[in-house]
Every structure is written in C-alpha cells, then in structure tokens.
MDAnalysis code that builds the backbone (N, CA, C; Angstrom):
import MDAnalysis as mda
import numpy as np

u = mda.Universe.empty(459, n_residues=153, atom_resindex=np.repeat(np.arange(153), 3), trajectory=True)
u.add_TopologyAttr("name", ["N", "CA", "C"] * 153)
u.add_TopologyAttr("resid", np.arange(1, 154))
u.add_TopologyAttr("resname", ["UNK", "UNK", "UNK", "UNK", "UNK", "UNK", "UNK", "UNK", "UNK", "UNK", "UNK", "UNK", "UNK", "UNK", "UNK", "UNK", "UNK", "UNK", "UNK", "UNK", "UNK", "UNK", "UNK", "UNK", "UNK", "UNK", "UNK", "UNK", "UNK", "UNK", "UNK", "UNK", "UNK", "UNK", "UNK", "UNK", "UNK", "UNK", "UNK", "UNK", "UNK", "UNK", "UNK", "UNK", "UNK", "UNK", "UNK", "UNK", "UNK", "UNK", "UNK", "UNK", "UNK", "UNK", "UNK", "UNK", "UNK", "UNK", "UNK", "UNK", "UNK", "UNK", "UNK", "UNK", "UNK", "UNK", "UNK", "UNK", "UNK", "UNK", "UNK", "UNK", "UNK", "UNK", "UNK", "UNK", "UNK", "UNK", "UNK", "UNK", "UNK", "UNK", "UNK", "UNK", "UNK", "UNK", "UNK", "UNK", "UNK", "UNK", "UNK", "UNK", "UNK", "UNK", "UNK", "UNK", "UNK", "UNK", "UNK", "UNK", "UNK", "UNK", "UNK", "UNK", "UNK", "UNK", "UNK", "UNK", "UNK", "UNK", "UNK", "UNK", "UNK", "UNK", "UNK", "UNK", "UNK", "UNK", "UNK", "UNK", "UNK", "UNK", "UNK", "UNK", "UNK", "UNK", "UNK", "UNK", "UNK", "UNK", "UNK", "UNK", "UNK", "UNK", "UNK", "UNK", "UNK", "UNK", "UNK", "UNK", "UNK", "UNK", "UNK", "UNK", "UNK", "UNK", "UNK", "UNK", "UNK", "UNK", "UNK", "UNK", "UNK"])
u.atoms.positions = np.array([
    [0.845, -1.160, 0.000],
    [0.000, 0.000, 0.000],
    [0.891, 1.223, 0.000],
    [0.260, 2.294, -0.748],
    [0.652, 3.191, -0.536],
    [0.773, 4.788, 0.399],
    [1.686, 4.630, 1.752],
    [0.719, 5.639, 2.446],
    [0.471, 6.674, 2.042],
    [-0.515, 7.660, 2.285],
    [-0.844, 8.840, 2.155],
    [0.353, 9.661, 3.140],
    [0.511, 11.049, 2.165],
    [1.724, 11.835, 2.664],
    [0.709, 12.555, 3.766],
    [1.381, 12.598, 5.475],
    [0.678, 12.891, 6.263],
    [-0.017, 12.083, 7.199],
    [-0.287, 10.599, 6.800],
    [-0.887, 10.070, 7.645],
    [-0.017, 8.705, 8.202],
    [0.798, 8.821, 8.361],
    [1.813, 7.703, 8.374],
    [1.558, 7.083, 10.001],
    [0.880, 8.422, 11.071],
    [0.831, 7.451, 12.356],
    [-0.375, 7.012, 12.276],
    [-1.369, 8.175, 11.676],
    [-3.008, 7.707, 11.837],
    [-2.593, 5.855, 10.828],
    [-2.256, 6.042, 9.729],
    [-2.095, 4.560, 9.577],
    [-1.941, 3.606, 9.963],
    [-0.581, 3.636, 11.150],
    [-0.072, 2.908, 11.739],
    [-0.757, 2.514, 13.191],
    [-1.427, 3.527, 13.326],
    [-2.440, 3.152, 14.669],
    [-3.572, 2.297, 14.198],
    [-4.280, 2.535, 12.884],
    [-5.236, 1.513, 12.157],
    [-5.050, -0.032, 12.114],
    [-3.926, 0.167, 11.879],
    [-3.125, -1.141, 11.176],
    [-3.261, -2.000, 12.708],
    [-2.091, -1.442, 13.702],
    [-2.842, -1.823, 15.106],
    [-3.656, -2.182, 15.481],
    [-4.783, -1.640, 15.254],
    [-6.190, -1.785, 16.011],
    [-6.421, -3.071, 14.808],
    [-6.491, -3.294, 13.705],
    [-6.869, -3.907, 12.580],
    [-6.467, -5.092, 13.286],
    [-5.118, -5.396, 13.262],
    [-4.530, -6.858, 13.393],
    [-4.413, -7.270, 15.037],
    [-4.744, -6.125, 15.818],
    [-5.300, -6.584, 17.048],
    [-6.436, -7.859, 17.188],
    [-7.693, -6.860, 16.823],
    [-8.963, -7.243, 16.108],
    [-8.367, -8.744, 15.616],
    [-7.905, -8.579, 14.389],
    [-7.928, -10.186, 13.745],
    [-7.295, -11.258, 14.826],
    [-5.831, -10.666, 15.535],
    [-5.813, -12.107, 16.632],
    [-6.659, -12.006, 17.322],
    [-7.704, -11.572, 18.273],
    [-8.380, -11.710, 18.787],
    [-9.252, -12.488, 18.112],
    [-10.220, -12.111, 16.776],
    [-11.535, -13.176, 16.534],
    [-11.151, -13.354, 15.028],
    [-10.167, -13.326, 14.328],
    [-10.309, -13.229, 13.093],
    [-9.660, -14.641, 12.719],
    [-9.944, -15.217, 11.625],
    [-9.425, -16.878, 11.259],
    [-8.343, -16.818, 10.837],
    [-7.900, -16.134, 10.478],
    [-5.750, -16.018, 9.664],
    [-5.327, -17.028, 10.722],
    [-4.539, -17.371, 10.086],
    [-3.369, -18.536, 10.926],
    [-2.369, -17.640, 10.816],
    [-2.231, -16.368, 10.182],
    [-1.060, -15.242, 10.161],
    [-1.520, -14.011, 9.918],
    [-0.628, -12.785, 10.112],
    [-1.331, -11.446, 9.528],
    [-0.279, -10.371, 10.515],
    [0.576, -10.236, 8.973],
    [1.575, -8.982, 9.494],
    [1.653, -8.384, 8.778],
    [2.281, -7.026, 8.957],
    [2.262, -5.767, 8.242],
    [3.895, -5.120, 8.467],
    [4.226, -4.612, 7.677],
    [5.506, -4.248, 7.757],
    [5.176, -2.730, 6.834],
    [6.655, -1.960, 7.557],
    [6.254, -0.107, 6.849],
    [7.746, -0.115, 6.722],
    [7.848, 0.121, 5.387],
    [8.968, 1.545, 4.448],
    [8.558, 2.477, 4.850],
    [9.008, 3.066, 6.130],
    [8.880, 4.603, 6.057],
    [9.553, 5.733, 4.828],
    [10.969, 5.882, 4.725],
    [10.986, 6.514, 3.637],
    [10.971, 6.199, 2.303],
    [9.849, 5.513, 1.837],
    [9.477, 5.138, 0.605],
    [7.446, 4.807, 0.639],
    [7.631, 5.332, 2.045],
    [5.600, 5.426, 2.559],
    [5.010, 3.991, 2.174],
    [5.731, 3.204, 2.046],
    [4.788, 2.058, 1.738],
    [4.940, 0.875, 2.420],
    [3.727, 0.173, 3.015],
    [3.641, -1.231, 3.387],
    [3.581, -2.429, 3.106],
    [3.778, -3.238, 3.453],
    [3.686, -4.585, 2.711],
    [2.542, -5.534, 3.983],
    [1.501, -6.001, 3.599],
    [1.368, -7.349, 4.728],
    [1.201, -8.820, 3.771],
    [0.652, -9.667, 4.745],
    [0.900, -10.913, 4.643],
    [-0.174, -11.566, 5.690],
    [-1.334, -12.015, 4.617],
    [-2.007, -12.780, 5.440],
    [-2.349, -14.202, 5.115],
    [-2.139, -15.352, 5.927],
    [-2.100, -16.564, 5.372],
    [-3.720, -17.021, 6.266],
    [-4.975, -17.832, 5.326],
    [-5.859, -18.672, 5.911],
    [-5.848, -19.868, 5.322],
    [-7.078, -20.467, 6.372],
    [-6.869, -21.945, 5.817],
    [-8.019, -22.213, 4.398],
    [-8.727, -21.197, 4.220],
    [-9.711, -21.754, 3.058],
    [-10.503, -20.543, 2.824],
    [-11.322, -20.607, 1.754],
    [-11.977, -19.628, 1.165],
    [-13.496, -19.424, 2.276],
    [-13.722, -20.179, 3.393],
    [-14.487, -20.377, 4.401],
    [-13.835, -18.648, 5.223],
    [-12.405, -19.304, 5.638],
    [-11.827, -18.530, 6.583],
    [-11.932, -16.951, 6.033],
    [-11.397, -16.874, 4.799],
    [-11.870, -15.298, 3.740],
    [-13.334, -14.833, 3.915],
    [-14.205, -15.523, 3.722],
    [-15.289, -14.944, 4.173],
    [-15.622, -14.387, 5.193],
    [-15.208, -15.360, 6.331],
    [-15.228, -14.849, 7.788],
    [-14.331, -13.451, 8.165],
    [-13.576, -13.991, 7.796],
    [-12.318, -12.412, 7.349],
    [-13.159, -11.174, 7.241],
    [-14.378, -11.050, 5.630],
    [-14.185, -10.205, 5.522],
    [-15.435, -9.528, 6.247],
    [-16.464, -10.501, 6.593],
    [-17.802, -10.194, 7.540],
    [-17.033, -9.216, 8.887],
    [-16.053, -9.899, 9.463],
    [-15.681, -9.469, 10.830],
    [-15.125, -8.261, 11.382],
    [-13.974, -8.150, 9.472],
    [-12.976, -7.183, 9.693],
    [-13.142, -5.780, 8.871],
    [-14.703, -5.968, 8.288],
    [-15.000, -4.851, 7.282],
    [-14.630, -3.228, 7.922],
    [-15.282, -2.941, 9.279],
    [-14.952, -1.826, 9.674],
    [-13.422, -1.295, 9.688],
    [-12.541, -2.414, 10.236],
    [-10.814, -2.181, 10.636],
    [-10.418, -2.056, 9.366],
    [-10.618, -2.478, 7.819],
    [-10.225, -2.691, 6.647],
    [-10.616, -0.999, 6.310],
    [-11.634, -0.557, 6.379],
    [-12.243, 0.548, 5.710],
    [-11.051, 1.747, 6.700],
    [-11.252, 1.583, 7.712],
    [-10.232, 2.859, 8.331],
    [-8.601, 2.812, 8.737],
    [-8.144, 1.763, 7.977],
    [-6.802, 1.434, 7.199],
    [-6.879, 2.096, 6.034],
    [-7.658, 2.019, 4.879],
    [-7.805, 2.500, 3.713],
    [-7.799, 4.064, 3.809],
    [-8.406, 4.349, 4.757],
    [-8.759, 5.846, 4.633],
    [-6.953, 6.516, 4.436],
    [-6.330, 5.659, 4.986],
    [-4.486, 6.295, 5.239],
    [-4.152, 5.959, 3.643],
    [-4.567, 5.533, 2.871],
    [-3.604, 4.743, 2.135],
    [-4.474, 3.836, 0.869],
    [-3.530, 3.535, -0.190],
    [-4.362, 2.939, -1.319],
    [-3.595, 1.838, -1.910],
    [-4.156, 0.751, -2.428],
    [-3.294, -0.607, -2.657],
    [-2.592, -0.218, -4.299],
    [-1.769, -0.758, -3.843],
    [-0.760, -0.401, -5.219],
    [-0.521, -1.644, -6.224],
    [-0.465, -2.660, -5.383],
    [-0.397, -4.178, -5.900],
    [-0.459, -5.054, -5.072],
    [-1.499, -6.391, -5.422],
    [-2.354, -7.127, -4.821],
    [-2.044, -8.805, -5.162],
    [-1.920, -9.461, -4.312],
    [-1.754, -11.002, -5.178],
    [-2.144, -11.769, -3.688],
    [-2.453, -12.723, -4.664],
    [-3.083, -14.275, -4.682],
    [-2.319, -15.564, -4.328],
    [-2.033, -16.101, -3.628],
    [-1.054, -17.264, -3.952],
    [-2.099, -18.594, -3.532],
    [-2.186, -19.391, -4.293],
    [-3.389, -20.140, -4.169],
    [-4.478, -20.326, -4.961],
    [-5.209, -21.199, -4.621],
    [-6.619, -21.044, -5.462],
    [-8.114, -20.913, -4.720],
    [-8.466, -19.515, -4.540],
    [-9.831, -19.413, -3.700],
    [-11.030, -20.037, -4.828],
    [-12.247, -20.556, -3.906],
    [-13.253, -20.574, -4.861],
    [-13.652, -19.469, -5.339],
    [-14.978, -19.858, -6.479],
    [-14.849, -18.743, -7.544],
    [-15.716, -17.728, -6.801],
    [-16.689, -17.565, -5.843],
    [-17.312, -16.625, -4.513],
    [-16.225, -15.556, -4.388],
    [-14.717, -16.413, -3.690],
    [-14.079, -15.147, -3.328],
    [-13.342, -14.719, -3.978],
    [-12.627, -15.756, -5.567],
    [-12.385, -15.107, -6.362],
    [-12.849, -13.483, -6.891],
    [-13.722, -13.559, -7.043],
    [-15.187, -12.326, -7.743],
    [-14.802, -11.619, -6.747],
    [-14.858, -11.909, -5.094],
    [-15.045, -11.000, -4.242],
    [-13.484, -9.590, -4.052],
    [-12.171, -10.839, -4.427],
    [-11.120, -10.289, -4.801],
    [-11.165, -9.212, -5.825],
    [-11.675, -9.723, -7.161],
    [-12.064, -9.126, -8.116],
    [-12.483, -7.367, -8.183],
    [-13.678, -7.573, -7.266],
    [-14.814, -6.677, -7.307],
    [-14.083, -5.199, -5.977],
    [-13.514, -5.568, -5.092],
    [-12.777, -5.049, -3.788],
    [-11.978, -4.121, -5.056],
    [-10.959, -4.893, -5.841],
    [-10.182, -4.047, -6.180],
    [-10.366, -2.969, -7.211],
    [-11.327, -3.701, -7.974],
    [-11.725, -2.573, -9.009],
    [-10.446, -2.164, -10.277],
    [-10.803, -1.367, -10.550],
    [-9.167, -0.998, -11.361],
    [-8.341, -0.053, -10.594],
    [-8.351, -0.399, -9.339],
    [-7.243, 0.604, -8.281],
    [-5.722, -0.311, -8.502],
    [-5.830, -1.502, -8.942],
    [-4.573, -1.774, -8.876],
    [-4.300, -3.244, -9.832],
    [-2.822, -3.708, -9.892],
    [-2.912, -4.944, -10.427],
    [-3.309, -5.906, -9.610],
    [-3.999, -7.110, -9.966],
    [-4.164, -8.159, -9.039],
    [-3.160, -9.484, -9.722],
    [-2.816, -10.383, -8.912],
    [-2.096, -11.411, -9.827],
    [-2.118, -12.521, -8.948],
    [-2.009, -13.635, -9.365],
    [-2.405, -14.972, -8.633],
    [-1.431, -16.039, -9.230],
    [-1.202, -17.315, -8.409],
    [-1.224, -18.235, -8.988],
    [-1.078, -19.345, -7.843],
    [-1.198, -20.849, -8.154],
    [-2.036, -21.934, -8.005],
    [-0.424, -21.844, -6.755],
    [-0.431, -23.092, -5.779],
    [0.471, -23.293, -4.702],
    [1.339, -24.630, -5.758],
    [2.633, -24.714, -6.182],
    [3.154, -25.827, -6.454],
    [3.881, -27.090, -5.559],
    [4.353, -26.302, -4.546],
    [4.890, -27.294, -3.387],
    [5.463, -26.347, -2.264],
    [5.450, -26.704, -0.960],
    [5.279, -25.866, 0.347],
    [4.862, -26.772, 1.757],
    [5.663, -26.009, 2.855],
    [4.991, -26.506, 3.940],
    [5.040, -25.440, 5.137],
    [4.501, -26.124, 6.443],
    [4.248, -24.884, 7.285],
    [5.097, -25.099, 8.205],
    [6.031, -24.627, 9.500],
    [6.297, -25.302, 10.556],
    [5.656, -25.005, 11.755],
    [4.702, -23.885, 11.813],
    [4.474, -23.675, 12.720],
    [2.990, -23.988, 13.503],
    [2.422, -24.366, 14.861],
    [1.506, -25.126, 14.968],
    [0.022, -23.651, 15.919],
    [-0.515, -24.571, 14.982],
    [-1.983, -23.248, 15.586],
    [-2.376, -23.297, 16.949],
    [-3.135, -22.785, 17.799],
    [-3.263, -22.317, 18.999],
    [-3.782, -23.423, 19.365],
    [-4.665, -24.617, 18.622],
    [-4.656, -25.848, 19.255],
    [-3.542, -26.934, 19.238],
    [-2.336, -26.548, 18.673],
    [-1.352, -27.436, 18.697],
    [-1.168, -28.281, 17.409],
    [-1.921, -28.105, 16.458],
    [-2.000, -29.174, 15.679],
    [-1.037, -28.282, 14.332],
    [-0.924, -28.759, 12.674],
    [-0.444, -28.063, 12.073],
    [-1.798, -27.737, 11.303],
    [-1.381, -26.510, 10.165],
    [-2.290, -26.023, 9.562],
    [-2.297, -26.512, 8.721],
    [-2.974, -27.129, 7.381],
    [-3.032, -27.887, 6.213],
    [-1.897, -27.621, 5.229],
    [-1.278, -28.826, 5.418],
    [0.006, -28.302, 4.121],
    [-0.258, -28.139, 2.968],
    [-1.715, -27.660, 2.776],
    [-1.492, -27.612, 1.256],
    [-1.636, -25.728, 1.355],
    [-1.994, -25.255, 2.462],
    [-2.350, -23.620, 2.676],
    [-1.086, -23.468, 2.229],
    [-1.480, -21.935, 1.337],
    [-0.059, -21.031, 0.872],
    [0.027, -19.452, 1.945],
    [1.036, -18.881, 1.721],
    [1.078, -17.632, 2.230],
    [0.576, -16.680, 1.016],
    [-0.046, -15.371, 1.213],
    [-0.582, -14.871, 0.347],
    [0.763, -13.718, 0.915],
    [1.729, -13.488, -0.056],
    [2.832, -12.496, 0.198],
    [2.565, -11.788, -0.875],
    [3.168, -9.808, -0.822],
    [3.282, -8.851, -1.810],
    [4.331, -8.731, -1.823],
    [5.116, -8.847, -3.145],
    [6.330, -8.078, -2.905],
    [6.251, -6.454, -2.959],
    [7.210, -5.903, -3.833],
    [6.858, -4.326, -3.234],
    [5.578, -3.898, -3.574],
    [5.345, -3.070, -3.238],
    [3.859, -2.424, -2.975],
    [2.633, -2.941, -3.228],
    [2.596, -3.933, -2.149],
    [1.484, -4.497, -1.522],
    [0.978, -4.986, -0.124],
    [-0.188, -5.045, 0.102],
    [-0.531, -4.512, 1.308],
    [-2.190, -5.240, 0.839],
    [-2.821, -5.429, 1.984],
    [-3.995, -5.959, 2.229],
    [-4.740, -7.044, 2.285],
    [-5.547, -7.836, 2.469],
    [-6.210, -8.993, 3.032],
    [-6.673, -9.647, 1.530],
    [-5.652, -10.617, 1.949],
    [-5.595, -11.505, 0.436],
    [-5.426, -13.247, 0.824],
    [-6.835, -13.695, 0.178],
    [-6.261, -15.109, 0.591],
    [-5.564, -15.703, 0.293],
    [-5.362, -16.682, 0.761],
    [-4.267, -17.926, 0.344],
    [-5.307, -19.174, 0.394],
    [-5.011, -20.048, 0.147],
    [-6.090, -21.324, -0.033],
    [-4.699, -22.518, -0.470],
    [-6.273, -23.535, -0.246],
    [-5.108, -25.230, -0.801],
    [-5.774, -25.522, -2.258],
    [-4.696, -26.289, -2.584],
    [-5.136, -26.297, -4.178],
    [-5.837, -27.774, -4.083],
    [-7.321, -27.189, -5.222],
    [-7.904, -28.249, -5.237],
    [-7.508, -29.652, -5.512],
    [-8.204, -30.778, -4.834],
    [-8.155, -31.857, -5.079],
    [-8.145, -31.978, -6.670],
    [-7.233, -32.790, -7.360],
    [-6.939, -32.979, -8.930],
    [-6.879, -31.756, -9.894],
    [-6.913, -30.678, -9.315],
    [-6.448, -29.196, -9.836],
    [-5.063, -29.349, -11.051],
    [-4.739, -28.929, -11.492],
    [-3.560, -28.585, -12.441],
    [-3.298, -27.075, -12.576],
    [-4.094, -25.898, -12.614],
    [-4.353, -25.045, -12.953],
    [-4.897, -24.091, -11.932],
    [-4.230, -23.086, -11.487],
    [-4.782, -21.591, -10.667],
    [-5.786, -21.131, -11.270],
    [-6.617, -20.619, -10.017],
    [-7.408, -19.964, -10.416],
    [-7.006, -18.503, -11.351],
    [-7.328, -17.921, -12.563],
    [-7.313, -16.800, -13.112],
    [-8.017, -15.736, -12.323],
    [-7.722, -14.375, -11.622],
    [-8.295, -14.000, -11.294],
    [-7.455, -12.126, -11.828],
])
C-alpha cells in the first residue's frame, strides 16, 4: 500500500487496532504488516486456511479494513493459491481498477508452525505475500483436489 503523505501514524495506529482485532476473533493462521517509512509504503501478509476462513475475514474485519484505507491505497495485490470462484469475484470486485491483481495456483510448500490448538495447519495452505507495494487482506487457499491449474483471477 501506498501511504498517504501525512498520515503515516493515523495509519499505523489503524493497522494496530486492525490486526489486534484479527488475533483476537479473526481466522488467519497469520497477519503482518511491515512499513517503508521513507518510501511510505507497506507490505502485509495474510495466510488462511480456506476460502471459508476469507469470508469470515471479511464479515468481521470490514470496519478495521475501511479505516486502514482511509491512510492509504493498494498499489499491488496477489493471490497465492486457489480461492473458490465466490471469493475469487469477491477479490475481483474489492479491487476494481485501483490496482494490479495477480495470482497463482500453490506448487509445493509446507508450514512449521503449529496453531493455537497445537496441531499443524493444512500443508497444502499457501502464504498470500506482496512483494513491493502491496498490502492488504488476500487469501491464500489449498489447491484443489486434482487441480492442475490456478485460479485466473
């Protein structure tokens, strides 16, 4: 994302309250945010377990998402994974032509780390990472059973 010149703490206090919010009730098995201050821009990283967990995501976290935005505008957006075609569209439709979106299917990966019940998270979940200038709540998913092919989105 790109911050707005001027709002770099109001952002950073959003972002706070945002990913507070999500460990507290939100489904990510991850969700960090990192700031280029002198270059104003953020990067996060949110990993779930399914296009279930995205939904829930975005019912819960609509308010914290909207007054993050107000600081700042997505510059570039990606996918790593394959959501169904629901949140595909929903990806879709969020971004509008504010930015590029880009995706593709998980080829091989694993996790090491174990969720708050102890167990691991599905090795087939990807991390949904931006490289530079990107920023915002992007799923990750497991690739379908007999899949070959990412979703296009």
């Amino acid at each position: 994302m790109r911050i707005t010149d001027g709002h770099l703490e109001d952002f950073r206090s959003a972002v706070v309250r945002a990913v507070a919010f999500a460990e507290r009730h939100g489904p990510q098995l991850l969700a960090q945010t990192f700031v280029d201050e002198e270059r104003m821009l953020a990067h996060g990283f949110q990993l779930y377990r399914d296009s279930d967990a995205v939904r829930t995501h975005w019912k819960l976290a609509d308010p914290y998402i909207q007054e993050v935005m107000k600081h700042c505008r997505v510059e570039h957006f990606e996918v790593f994974g394959e959501p169904d075609a629901d949140v595909a569209a929903g990806v879709r439709s969020a971004l509008g032509d504010q930015c590029e979106l880009t995706s593709g299917p998980r080829v091989a990966g694993f996790i090491r780390f174990a969720t708050e019940s102890g167990t691991q998270p599905p090795s087939r979940s990807c991390l949904r990472a931006g490289p530079v200038r990107s920023v915002g709540s992007a799923p990750c998913f497991p690739r379908r059973a007999g899949s070959r092919k990412g979703v296009s989105l």
